[in-house]
TITOR-113044 format. One record per residue (C-alpha): x, y, z; residue in three letters; residue number from 1. Coordinates in Angstrom, 1 decimal. Layout:
N
u; v; w; r; k
X; Y; Z; ALA; NUM
...
END
This chain:
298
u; v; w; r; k
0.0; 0.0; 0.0; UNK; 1
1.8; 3.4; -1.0; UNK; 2
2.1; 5.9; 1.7; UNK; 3
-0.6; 8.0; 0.2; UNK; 4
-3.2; 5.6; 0.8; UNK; 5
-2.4; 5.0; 4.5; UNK; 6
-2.4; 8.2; 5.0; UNK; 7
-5.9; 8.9; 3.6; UNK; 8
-7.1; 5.8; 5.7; UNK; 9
-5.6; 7.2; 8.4; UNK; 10
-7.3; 10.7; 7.9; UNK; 11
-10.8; 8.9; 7.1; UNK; 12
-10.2; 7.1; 10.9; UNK; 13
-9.8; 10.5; 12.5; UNK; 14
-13.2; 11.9; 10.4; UNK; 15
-15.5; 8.8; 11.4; UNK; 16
-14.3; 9.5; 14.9; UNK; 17
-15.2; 13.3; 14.8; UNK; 18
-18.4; 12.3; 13.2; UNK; 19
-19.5; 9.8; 16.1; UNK; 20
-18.8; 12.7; 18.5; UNK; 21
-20.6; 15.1; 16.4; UNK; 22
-23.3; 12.7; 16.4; UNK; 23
-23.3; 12.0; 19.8; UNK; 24
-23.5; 15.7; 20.8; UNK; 25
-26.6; 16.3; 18.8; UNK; 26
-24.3; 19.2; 16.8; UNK; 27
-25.9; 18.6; 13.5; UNK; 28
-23.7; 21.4; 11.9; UNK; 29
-20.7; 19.7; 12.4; UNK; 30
-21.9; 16.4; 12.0; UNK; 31
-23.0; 17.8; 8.3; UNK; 32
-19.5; 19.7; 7.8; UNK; 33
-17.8; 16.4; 8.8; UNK; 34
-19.9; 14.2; 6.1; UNK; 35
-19.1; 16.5; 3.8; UNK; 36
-15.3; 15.8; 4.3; UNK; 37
-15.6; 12.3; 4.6; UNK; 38
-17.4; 12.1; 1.1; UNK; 39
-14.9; 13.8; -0.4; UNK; 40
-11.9; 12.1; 1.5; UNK; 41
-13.5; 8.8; 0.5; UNK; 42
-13.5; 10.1; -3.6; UNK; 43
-9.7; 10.8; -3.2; UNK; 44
-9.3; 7.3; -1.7; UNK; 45
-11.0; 6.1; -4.4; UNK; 46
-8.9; 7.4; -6.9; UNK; 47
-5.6; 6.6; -5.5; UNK; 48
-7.1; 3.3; -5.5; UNK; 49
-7.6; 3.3; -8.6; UNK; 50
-3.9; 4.8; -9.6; UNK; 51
-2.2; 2.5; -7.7; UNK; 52
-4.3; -0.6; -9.1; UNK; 53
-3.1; 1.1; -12.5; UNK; 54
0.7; 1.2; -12.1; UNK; 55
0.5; -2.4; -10.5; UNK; 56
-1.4; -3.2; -14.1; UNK; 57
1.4; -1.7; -16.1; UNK; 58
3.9; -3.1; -14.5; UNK; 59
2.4; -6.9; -14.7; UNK; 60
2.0; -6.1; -18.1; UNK; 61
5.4; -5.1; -19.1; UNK; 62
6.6; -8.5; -17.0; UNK; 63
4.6; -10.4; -19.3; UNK; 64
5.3; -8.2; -23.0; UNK; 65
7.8; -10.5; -25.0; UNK; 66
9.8; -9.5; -27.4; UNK; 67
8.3; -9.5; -31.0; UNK; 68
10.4; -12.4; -33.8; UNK; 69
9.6; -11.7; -37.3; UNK; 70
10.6; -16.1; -37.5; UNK; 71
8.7; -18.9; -38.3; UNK; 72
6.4; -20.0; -35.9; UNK; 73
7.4; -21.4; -32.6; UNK; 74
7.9; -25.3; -32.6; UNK; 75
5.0; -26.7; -30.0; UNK; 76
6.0; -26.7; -26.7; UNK; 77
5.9; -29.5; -24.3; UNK; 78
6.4; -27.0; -20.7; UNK; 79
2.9; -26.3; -19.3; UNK; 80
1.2; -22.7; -19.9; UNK; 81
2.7; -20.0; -17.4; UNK; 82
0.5; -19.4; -14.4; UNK; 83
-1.9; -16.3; -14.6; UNK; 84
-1.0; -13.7; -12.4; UNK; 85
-3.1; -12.5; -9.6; UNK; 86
-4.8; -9.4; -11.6; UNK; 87
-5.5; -11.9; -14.5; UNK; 88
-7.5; -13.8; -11.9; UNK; 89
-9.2; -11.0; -10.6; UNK; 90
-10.5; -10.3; -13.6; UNK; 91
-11.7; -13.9; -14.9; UNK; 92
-13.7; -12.9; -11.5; UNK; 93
-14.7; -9.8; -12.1; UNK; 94
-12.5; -6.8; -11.7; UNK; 95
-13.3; -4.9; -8.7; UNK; 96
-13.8; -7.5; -5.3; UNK; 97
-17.9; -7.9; -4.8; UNK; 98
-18.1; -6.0; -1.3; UNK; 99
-17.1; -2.9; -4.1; UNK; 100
-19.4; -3.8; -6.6; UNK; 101
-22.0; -4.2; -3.9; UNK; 102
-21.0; -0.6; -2.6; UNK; 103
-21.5; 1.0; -6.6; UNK; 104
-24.8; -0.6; -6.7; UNK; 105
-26.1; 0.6; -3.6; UNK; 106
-24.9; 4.5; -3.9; UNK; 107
-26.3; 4.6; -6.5; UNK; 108
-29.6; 3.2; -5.9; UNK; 109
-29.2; 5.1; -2.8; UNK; 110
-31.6; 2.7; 0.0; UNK; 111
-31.4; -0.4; 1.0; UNK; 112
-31.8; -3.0; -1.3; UNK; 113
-32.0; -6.6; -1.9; UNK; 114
-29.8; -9.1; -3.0; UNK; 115
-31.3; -9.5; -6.4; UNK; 116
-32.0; -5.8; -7.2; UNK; 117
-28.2; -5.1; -6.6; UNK; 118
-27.3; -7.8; -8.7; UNK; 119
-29.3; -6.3; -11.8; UNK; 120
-28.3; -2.6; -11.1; UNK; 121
-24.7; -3.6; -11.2; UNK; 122
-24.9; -5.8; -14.7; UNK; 123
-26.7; -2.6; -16.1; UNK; 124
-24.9; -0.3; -15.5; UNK; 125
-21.6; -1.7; -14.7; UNK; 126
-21.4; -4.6; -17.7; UNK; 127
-20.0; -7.1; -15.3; UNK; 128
-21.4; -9.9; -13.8; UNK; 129
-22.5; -9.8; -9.8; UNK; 130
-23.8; -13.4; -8.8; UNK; 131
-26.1; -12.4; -6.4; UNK; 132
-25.2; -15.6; -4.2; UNK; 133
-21.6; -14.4; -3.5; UNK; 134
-23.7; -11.8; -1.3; UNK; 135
-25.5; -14.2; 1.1; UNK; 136
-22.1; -14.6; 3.2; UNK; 137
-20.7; -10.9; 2.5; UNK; 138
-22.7; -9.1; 5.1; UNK; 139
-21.2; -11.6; 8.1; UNK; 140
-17.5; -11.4; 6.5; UNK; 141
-18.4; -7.5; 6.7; UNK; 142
-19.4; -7.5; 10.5; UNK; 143
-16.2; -10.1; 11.5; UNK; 144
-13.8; -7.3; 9.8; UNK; 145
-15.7; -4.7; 11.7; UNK; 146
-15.2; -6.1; 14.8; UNK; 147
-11.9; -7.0; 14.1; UNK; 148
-10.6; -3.7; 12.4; UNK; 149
-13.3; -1.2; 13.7; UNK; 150
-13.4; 2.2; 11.3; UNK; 151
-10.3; 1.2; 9.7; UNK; 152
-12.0; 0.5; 6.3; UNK; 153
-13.9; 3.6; 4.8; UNK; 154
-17.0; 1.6; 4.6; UNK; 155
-18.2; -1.4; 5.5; UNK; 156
-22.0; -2.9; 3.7; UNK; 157
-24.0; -3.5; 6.9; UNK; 158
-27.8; -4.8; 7.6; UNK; 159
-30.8; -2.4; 7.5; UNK; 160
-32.4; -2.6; 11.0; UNK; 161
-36.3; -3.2; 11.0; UNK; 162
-37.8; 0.4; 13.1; UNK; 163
-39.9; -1.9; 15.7; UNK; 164
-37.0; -4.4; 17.3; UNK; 165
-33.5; -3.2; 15.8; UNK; 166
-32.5; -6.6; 14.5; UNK; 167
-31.0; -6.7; 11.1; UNK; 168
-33.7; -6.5; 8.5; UNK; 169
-33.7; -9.8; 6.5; UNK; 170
-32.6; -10.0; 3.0; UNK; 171
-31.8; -6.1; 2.9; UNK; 172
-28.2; -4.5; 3.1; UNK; 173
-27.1; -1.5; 3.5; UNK; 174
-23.6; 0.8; 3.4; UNK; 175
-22.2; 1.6; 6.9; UNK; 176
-21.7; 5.6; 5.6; UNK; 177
-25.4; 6.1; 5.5; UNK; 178
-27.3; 7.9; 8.4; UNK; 179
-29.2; 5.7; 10.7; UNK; 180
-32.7; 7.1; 9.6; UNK; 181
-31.6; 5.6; 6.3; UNK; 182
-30.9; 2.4; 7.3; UNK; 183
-33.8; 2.0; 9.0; UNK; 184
-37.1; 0.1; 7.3; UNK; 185
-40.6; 1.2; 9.0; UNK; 186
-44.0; 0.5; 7.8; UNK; 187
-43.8; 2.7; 5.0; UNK; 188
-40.3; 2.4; 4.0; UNK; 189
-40.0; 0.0; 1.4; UNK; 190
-42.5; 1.6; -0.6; UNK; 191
-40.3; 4.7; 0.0; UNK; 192
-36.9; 2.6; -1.3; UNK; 193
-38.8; 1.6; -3.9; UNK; 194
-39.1; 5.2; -5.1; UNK; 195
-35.8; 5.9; -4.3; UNK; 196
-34.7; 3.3; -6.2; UNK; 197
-36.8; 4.4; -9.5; UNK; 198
-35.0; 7.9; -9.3; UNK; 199
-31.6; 6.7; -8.8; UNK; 200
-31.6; 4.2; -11.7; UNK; 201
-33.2; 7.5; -13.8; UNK; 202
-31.1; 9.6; -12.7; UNK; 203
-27.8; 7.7; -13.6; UNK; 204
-29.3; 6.8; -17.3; UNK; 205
-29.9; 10.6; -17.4; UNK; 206
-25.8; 10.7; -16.5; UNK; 207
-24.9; 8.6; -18.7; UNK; 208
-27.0; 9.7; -22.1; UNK; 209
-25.9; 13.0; -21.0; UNK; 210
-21.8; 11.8; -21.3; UNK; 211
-23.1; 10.7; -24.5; UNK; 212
-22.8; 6.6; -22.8; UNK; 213
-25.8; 5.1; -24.0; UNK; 214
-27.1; 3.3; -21.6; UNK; 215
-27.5; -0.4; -22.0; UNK; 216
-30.6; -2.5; -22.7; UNK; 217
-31.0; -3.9; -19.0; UNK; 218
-30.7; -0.2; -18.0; UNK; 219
-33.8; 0.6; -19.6; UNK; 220
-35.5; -2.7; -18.6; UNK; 221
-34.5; -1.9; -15.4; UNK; 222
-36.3; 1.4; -15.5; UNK; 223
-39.2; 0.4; -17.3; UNK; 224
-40.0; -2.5; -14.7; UNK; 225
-39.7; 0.9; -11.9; UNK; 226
-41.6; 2.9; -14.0; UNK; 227
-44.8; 0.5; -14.4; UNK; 228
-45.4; 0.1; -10.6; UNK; 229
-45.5; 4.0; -10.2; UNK; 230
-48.8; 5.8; -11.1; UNK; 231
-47.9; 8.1; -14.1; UNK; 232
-44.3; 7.1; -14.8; UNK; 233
-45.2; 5.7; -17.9; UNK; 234
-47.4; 6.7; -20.4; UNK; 235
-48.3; 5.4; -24.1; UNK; 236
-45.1; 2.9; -24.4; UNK; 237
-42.7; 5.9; -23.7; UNK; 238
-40.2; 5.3; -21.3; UNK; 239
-38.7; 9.1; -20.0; UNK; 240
-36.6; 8.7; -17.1; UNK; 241
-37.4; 12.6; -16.6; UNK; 242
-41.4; 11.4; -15.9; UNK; 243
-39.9; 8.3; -13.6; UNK; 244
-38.5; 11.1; -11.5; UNK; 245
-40.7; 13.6; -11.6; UNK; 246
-43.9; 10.4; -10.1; UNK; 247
-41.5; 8.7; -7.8; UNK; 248
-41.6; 12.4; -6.1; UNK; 249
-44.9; 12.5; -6.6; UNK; 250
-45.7; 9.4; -4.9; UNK; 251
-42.7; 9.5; -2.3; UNK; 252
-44.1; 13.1; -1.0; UNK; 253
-47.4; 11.5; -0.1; UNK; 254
-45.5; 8.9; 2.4; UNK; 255
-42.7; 10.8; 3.3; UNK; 256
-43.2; 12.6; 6.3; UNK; 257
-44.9; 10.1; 8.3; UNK; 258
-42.1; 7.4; 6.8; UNK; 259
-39.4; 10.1; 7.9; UNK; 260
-40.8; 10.1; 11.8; UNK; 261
-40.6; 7.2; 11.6; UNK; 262
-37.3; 6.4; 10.8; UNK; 263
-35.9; 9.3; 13.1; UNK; 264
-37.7; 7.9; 16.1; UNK; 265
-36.3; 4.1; 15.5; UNK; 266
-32.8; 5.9; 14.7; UNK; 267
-32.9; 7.6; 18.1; UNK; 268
-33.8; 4.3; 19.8; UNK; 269
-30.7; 2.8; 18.1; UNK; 270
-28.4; 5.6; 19.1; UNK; 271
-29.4; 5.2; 22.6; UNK; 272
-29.7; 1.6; 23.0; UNK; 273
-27.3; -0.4; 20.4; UNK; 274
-23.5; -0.1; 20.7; UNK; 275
-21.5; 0.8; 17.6; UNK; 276
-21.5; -2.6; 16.2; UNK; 277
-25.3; -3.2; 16.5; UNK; 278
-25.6; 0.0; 14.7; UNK; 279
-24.5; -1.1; 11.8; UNK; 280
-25.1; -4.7; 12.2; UNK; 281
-28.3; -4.9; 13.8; UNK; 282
-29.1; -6.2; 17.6; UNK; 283
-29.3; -10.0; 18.2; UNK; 284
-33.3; -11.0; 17.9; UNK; 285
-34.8; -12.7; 20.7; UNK; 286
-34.8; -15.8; 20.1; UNK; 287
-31.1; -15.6; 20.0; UNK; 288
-30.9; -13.8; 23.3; UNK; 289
-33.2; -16.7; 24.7; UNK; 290
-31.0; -19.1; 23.0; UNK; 291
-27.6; -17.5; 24.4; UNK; 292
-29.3; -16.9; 27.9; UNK; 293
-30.6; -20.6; 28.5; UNK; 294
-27.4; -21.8; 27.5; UNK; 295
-25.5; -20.0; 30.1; UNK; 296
-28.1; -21.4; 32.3; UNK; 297
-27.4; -24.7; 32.0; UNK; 298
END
């Protein structure tokens, strides 16, 4: 890792602890001035990421560039093929490891999602696979790092919490970076995910046609499968992602302040009751608790 990127990590540790102090001094203003700096301390992250990936690339592909014989062709050789290299592997499994491709799907979608969903966003607008199986275990392997490593990573993809209990809300998952009140699914919230959804998947084929990318065919199948379970999204065959925005806020204004209550009230409870971990990971259900208490018991 070069010395840039630890010392980004390093800075993005001190940040996430400002922000929990932030948080727990109810000083919105800085806790907003502090998000702020995080997001954009996590961009530059990102890109060094990406640079060093880059110069590790270039210099596994000048290892491997041979010199070029202007001979017959080689005689068939009996010595087995040369071993792919790491990257090469990578890539015959996808480029970027799945907890990242997980993390692309969900920002931009922008709520919690399912399994499934994230899998679809990612193939359409990403043109690389994302089994959606290789999730099932991902949110687990996410919580043993957390408890291991602790803010050390810049995010981690956690559990949504259901409003009434706190336990992690099944089949849903989340990224770590998000407020509580997003995180959290009440009575009303999936509709509202579903919305958000719609408009983040419009939005980002709006991006796209607009960097003159046009977006793929499972893009718009995406959209259109949004746009036909919200009233006035879609009209005489014409898909406009413009109209799938302008209904999903529509619709999302009718549930949204009695879904944002709440939301804040469960995210309150959380804050007050659930320990760091349990935050992001979700409290133990009962029967668990009954499980782990008769046990001791005995």
């Amino acid at each position: 890792m070069t010395a840039l990127l630890e010392e980004l990590e390093e800075q993005l540790s001190q940040l996430r602890a400002q922000l929990r102090e932030a948080r727990r001094a109810r000083d919105k203003a800085a806790a907003s001035r502090i998000r702020g700096e995080l997001r954009r301390m996590e961009a530059a992250w990102e890109e060094a990421l990406d640079a060093e990936e880059a110069a590790e690339a270039e210099v596994a592909s000048g290892e491997q560039r041979a010199p070029s014989h202007a001979a017959a062709p080689p005689a068939e050789s009996t010595a087995p093929p040369p071993r792919s290299t790491a990257r090469e592997k990578r890539s015959a499994q996808g480029s970027i490891p799945v907890r990242e491709q997980v993390h692309q799907a969900l920002t931009l979608l922008g709520a919690p999602a399912a399994p499934k969903l994230i899998s679809s966003v990612y193939e359409a607008f990403f043109s690389e696979p994302l089994v959606a199986t290789k999730l099932a275990s991902l949110r687990r392997d996410e919580e043993r790092s957390f408890n291991a490593q602790g803010y050390a990573r810049p995010y981690y993809i956690c559990a949504a919490l259901t409003h009434d209990r706190l336990t992690p809300a099944r089949g849903l998952l989340a990224v770590s970076v998000w407020p509580l009140e997003r995180r959290v699914i009440g009575p009303l919230s999936p509709r509202v995910d579903f919305l958000t959804h719609a408009v983040g998947t419009a939005e980002q084929i709006q991006r796209m046609t607009a960097a003159g990318h046009p977006p793929s065919e499972a893009a718009w199948q995406l959209l259109r499968r949004f746009a036909l379970n919200i009233p006035g999204a879609y009209a005489d065959d014409e898909l406009d992602p413009a109209r799938v925005i302008s209904a999903a806020h529509t619709e999302a204004a009718v549930h949204r302040e009695s879904d944002d209550a709440e939301r804040a009230a469960a995210a309150d409870r959380a804050r007050s009751q659930l320990t760091d971990v349990q935050q992001l990971f979700g409290a133990a259900p009962l029967r668990n608790v009954l499980r782990d208490t008769g046990s001791a018991d005995r």
